[in-house]
N, C-alpha and C positions, 0 to 999 in steps of 0.2 A: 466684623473682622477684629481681629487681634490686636490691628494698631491702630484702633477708634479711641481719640482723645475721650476721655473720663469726665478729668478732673481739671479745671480750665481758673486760671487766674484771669480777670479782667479790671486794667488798671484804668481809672475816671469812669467808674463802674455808678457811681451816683452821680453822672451829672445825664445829659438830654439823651443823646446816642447811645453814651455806655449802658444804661439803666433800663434802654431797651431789648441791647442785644444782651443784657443778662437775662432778663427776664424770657427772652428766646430759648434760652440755653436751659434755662432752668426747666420751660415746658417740654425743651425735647430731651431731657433725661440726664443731663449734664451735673453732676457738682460745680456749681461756683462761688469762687470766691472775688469778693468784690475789695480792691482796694482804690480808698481815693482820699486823698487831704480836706477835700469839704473845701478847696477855698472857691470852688466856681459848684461843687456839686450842695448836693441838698441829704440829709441823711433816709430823709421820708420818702425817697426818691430808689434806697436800696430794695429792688424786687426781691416776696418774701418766698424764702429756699435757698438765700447767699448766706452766707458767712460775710460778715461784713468788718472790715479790718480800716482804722483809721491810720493814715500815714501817707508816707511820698510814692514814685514810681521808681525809686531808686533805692534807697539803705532799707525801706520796711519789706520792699520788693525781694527785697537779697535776702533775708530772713525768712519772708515766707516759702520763697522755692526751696530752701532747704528741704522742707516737710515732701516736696517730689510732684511735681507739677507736670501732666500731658500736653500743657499750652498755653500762652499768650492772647490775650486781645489785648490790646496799646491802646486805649482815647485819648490816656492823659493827657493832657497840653494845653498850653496858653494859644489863646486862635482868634485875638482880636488885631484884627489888620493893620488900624491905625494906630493903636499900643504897639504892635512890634517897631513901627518905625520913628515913635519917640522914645522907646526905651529898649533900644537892642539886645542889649546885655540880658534882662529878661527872659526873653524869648530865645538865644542860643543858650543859656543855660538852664533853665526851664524846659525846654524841648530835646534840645542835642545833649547836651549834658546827661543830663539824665536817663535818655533811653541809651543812650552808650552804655551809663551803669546797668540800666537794666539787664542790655544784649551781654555784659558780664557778667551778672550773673547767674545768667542763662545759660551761658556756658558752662561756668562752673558748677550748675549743679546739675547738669544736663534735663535743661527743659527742652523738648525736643522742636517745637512748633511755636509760629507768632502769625500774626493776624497785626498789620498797623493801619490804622484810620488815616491816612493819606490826606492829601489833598490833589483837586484838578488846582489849585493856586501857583501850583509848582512849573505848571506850564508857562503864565505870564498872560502877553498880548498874542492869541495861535496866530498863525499864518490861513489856518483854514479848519472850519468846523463843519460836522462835528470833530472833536479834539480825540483824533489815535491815541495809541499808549507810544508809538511812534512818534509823533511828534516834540520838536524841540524843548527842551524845558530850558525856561529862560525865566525864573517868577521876578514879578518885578515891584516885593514887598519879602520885610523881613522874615513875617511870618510861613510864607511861601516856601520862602529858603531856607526855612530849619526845617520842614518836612522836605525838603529834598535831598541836604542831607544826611537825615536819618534814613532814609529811602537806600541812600549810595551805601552808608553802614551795615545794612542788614544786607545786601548783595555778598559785603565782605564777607561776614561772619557765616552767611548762606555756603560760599563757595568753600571757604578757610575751616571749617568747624560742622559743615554739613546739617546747618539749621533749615529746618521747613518754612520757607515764608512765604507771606503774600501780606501786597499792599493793595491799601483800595483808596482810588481816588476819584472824587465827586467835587462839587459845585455847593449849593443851595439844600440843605436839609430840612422840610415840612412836613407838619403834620402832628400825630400823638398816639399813642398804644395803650389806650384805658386809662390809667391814672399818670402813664408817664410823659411826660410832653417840657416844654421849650419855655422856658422861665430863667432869664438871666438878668442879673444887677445891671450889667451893661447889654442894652438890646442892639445889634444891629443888622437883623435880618430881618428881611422888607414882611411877612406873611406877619410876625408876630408884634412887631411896630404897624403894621397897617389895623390890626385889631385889637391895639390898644384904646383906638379912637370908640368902637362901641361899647368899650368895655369902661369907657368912661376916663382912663387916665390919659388921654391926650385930645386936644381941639381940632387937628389937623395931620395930615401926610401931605410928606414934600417927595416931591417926584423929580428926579436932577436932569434934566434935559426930556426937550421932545424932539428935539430936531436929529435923531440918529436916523442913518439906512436903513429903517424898518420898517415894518407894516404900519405901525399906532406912532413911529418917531419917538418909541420910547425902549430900553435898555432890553434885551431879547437875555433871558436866564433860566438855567438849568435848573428842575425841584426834583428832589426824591423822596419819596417818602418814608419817612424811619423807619417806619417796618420793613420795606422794602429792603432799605440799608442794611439793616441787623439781621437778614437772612442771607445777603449775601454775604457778611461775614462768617455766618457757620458753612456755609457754601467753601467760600475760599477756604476755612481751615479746613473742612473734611477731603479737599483738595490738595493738600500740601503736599512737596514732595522733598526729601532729604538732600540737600546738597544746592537747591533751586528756589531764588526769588522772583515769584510771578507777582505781575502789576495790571492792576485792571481800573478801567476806566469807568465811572458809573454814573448815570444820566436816563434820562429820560427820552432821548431823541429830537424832541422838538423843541422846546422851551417854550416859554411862556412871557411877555412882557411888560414891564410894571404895572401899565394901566391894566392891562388884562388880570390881574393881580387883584388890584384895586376896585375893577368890576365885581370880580368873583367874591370877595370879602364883602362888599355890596348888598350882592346878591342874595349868597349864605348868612347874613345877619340880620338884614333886611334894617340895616342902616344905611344912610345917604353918604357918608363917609366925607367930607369935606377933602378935598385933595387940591394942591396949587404946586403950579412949575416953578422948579427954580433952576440955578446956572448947572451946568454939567459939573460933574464933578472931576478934578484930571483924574486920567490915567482908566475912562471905565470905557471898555472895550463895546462896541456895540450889540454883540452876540457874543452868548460863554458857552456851548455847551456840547457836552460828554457826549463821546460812543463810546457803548454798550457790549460792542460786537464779540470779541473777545469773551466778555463773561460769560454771554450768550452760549457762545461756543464751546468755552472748556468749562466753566461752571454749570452749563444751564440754567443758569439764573435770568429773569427777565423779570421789570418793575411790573406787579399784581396792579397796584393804586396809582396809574397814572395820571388820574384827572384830580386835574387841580380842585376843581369843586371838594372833591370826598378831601384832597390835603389840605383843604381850608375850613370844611367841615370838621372832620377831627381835631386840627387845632383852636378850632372856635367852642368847640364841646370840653376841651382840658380849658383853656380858658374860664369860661363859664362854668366852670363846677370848683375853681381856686378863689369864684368872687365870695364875699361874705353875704353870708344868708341874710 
């Protein structure tokens, strides 16, 4: 078709998620250009076939759409939960700030389409899971609520300026895509702190409660796996429609809970994994997780790599291949 995006900006393009859906785009035919500041990405991390540009998601962003851009994908952002809620200012301007510049000037050079990494954060504590696109959004953390809203901003600019949008919003991202995978200065997602322990840089996992509503009494969470992820984003952009911000919810259906987590890393390493309880932590809900149904329907997308074994296998293989020989 005639109005098949080309030529695709994607901003946090070197860091975990972004580095993968570039590298997507690039296998299925796409020009891209990868912009990212390097303060959370990695440059060794840029899939090779991008153009790779160092800078922000704001003033170096407005420069490069000048040259005429068929689309957006958004990663950039600060997305550490407990840093948003001791340094606010941060993260509304780091996030909202900045994609507002973006969505400016977007307009102004008329980029036609965006693609934003969402979050299911935005929701909070649900009332009832799996979590609709329906459902209240109430987040109940900083970071939550500066994707939500950038979320309300692009409806604007959607309806006011007849931008293409879609948001995608998930939970728990695992796993790795060949060389690109989940390595952060600050770790705080359970798969890749659980397999620091065989990988030698940690003695133990702390598991925050056993006593929830659950099968095992321990936290029930949402995983998708990156690839998974980075094809629904070409999904949603080739889906976009002028004037309409569509929101989809992304998840796996069942979840998965810590111990079971814990097991499976076990398993696939074939380390004994030391693991001890500790107090619950406030504010963590006993079950997180996403419906799918939605994407199902208007994207046809559905997660290929649901079982967590292959999301801990992949991640345990990028692991293992970053140790020194």
């Amino acid at each position: 078709m005639n109005n098949t995006p080309k030529k695709l900006l994607v901003t946090g393009g070197a860091g975990y998620i972004g580095s993968v859906c570039a590298a997507r785009l690039v296998e299925s035919g796409y020009e891209v250009v990868v912009l990212d500041d390097l303060s959370t990405g990695h440059a060794d991390a840029v899939p090779d076939g991008c153009r790779f540009v160092e800078g922000d998601a704001a003033e170096t962003a407005a420069s490069l759409l000048a040259e005429g851009f068929d689309g957006v994908l958004h990663f950039a952002a600060k997305s550490l939960v407990g840093e948003s809620m001791q340094y606010p200012a941060k993260y509304w301007n780091g996030n909202v700030l900045v994609s507002l510049q973006l969505l400016e000037a977007m307009r102004k050079h008329g980029t036609p389409r965006l693609v934003f990494s969402s979050t299911a954060a935005v929701y909070g504590q649900p009332d009832e899971v799996p979590i609709a696109e329906s459902a209240p959004t109430r987040p109940t953390n900083t970071y939550g609520a500066t994707k939500l809203a950038i979320d309300h901003a692009i409806t604007s600019y959607a309806a006011a300026h007849g931008l293409a949008a879609a948001s995608l919003r998930y939970f728990n991202v695992a796993g790795a895509y060949g060389r690109f995978g989940e390595r952060h200065t600050t770790e705080t997602h359970l798969i890749p702190i659980v397999l620091q322990v065989p990988a030698g840089d940690r003695q133990q996992v702390q598991i925050y409660g056993d006593d929830y509503p659950t099968e095992d009494g321990t936290c029930v969470r949402d995983y998708i796996h990156v690839t998974d992820l980075a094809d629904a984003h070409l999904l949603a952009l080739e889906h976009t429609t002028p004037g309409a911000h569509r929101i989809y919810n992304l998840g796996n259906g069942t979840g998965f809970s810590n111990k079971h987590v814990v097991d499976t890393c076990r398993a696939v390493t074939g380390h004994p994994i030391p693991a001890v309880t500790a107090d619950r932590r406030g504010g963590d809900p006993a079950v997180l997780v996403a419906s799918s149904e939605r994407a199902r329907t208007e994207l046809g997308w559905k997660p290929e790599r649901a079982n967590l074994d292959d999301m801990v296998a992949d991640a345990w293989a990028f692991t293992q291949s970053r140790q020194p020989a």
